[in-house]
MMTF fields as JSON, N, C-alpha, C and O atoms, coordinates in Angstrom:
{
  "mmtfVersion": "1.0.0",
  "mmtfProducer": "UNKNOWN",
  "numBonds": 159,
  "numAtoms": 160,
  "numGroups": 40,
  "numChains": 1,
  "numModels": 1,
  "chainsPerModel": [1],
  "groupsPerChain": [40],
  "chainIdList": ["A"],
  "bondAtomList": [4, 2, 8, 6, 12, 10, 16, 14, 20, 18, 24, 22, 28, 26, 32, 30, 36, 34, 40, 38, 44, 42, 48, 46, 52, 50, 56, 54, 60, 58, 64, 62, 68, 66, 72, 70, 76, 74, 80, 78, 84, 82, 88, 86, 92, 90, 96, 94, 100, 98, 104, 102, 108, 106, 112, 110, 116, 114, 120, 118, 124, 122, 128, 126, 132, 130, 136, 134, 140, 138, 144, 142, 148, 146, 152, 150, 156, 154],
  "bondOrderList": [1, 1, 1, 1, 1, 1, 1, 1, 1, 1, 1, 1, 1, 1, 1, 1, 1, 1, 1, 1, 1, 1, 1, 1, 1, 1, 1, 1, 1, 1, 1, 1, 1, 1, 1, 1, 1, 1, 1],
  "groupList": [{"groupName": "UNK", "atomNameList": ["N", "CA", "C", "O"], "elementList": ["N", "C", "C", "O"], "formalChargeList": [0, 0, 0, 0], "bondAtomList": [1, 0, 2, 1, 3, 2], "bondOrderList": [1, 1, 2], "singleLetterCode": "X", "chemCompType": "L-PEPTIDE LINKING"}],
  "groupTypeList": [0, 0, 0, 0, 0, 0, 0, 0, 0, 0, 0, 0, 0, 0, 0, 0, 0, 0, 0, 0, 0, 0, 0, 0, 0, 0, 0, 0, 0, 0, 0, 0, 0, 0, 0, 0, 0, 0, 0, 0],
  "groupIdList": [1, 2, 3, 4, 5, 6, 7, 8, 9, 10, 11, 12, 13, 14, 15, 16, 17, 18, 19, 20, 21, 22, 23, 24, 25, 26, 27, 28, 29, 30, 31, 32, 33, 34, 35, 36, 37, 38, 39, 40],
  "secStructList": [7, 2, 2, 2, 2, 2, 2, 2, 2, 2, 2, 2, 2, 2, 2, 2, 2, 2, 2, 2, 2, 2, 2, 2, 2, 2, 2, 2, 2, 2, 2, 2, 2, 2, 2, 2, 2, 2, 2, 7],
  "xCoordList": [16.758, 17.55, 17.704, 17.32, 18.247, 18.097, 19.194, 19.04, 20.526, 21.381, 20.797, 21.262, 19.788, 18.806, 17.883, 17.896, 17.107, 16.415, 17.038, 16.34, 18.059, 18.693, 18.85, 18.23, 19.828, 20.11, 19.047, 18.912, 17.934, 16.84, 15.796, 14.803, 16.216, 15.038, 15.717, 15.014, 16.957, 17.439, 17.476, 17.598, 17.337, 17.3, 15.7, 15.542, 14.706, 13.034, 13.198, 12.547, 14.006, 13.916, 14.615, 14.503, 15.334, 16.228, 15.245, 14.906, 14.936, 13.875, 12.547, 12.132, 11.935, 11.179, 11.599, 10.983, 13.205, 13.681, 13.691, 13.084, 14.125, 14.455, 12.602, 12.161, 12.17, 10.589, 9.899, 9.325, 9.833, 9.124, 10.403, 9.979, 12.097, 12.073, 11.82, 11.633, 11.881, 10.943, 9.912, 9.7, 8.78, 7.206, 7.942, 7.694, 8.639, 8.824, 8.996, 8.295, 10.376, 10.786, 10.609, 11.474, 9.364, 7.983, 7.179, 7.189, 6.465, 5.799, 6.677, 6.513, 7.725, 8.381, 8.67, 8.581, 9.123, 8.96, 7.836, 7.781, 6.59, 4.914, 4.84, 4.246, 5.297, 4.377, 5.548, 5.383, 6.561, 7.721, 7.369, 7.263, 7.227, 6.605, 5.47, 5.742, 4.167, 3.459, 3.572, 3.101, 4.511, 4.65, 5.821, 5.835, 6.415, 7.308, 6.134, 6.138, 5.285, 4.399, 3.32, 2.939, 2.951, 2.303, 3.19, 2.744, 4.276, 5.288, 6.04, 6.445, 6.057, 6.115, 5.576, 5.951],
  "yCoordList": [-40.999, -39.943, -38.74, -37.637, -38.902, -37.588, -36.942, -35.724, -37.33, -36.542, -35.482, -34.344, -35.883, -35.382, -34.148, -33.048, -34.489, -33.288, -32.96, -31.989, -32.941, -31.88, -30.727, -29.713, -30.772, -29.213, -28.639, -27.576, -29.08, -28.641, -28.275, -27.554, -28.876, -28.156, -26.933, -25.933, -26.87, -26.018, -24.451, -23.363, -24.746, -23.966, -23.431, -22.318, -24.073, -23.404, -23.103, -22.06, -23.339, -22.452, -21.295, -20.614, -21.11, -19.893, -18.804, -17.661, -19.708, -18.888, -18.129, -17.054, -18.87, -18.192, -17.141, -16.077, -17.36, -16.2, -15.25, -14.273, -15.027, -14.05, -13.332, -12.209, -14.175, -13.55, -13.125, -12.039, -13.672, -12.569, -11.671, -10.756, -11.571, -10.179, -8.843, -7.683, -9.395, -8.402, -7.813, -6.846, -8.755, -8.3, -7.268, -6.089, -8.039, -6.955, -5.059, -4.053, -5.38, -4.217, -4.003, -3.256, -4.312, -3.622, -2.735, -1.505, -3.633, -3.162, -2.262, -1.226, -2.257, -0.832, 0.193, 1.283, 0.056, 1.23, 1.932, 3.15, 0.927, 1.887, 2.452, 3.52, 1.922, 2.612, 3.698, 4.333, 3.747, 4.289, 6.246, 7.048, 6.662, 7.623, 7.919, 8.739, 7.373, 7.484, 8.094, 9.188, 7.02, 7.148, 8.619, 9.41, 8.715, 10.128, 11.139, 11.744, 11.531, 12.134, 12.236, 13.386, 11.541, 11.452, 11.981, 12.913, 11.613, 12.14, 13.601, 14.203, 13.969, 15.403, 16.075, 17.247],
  "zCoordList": [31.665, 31.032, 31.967, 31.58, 33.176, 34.208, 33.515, 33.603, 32.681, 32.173, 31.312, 31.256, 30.66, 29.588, 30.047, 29.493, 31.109, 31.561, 32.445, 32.735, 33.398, 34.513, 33.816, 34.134, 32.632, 31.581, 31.379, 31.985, 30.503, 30.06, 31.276, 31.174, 32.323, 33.288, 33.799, 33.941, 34.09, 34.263, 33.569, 34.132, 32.278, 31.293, 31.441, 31.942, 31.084, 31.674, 32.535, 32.592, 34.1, 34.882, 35.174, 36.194, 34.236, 33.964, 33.29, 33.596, 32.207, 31.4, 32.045, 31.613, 33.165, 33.932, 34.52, 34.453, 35.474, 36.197, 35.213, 35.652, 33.969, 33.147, 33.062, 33.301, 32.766, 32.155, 33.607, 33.519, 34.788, 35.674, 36.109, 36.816, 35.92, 35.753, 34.983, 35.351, 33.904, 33.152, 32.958, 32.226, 34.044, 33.846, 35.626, 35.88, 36.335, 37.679, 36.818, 36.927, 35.958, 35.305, 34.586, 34.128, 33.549, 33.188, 34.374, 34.417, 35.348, 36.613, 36.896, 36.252, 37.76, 37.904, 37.314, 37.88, 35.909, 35.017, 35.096, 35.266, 34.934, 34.556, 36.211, 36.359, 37.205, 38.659, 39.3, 40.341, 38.577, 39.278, 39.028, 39.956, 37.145, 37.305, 38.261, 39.138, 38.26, 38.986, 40.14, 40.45, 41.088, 42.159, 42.152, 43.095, 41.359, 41.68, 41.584, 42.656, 40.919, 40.657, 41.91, 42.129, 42.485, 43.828, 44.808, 45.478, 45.023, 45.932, 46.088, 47.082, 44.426, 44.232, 43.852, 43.861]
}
């Protein structure tokens, strides 16, 4: 069934890209004050 899982793998790996960008832009949101704050 490669017709079967090509989509669906495709799709979890979409789903990953989406979820570690969000933990990135989580992480950047929380260190970004910070770091302005150190800098100024």
């Amino acid at each position: 069934n490669a017709s079967y899982s090509s989509p669906r793998e495709f799709v979890w790996c979409l789903g990953v890209v989406i979820f570690l960008l969000m933990i990135v832009t989580a992480f950047i949101g929380y260190v970004l004050p910070w770091g302005q704050m150190s800098f100024w």
